[in-house]
C-alpha angles and dihedrals in degrees: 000000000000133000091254093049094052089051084052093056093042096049093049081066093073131068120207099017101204093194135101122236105248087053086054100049084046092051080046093050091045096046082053091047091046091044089054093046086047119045111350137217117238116198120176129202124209125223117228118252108309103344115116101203130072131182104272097255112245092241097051116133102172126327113249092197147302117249117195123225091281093049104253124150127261136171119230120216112208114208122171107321098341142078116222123195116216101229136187143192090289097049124134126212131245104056118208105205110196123202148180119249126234106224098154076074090030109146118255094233116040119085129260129233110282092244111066099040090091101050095034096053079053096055091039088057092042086049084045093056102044092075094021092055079046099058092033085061090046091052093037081059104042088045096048093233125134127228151171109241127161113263113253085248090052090056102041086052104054077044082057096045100051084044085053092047091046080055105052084035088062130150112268119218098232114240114263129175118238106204 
């Protein structure tokens, strides 16, 4: 599923949305950028056969190592549009470079790890409410009608509780040997 595909989804939970387009690609833009700060998404690439550079993915934010075929640690220059591995006498060919994504840059249209799309369509609706739930109670008052909408604590606090759970659902730097 794509960015765009899982604003999509959060924004078919309100009616009436009660927000313009360009504020919802920015609170889009901010819940990747907060996904990113907060948990992480970690991608590899794998060289071919003995080579030692790869094309810079285009998600790359910054490369975390390089581990050989029989795990060991290695560090990755990036120079223009390549990765390079430092290598040595001992080295092991394939290299498995891992990185972290930008997804704060992350494409509109390409899709995002399986794993986030979930939690990150939740914290795109819990940004979404904040300032819909805002605007509902303005034209509720100025209408006369009553209705029943979520307290701004309530909603900053469902915002809190999917930001704790990013966090305790963060990326985790895969295990490597330094000899």
């Amino acid at each position: 599923m794509t960015p765009a595909a899982a604003l999509e989804i959060a924004k078919s939970q309100f009616t009436p949305l009660y927000l313009s387009e360009p504020v919802l690609q920015a609170i889009l833009t901010r819940a990747l950028g907060a996904y990113q700060d907060k948990a992480g998404v970690i991608k590899t690439v794998k060289t071919v056969e003995e080579e030692t550079e790869v094309d810079t993915p285009e998600d790359l934010l910054s490369v975390i190592f390089a581990n050989d075929d029989n795990s060991r640690y290695h560090e990755v220059n990036q120079e223009d549009e390549t990765l390079t591995v430092d290598t040595d006498d001992e080295s092991v060919a394939p290299y498995t470079i891992h990185y972290f994504v930008n997804l704060r840059d992350y494409d509109p249209d390409t899709d995002l790890p399986a794993g986030i799309v979930g939690t990150l369509i939740d914290y795109i609706a819990a940004l979404i409410d904040i300032p819909n739930t805002e605007r509902a109670r303005a034209v509720a008052l100025s209408t006369g009608r009553q209705t029943e909408l979520p307290t701004n604590s309530e909603m900053l606090d469902r915002k809190a509780v999917i930001e704790a759970y990013m966090e305790d659902n963060r990326a985790i730097i895969p295990m490597l040997s330094v000899f």
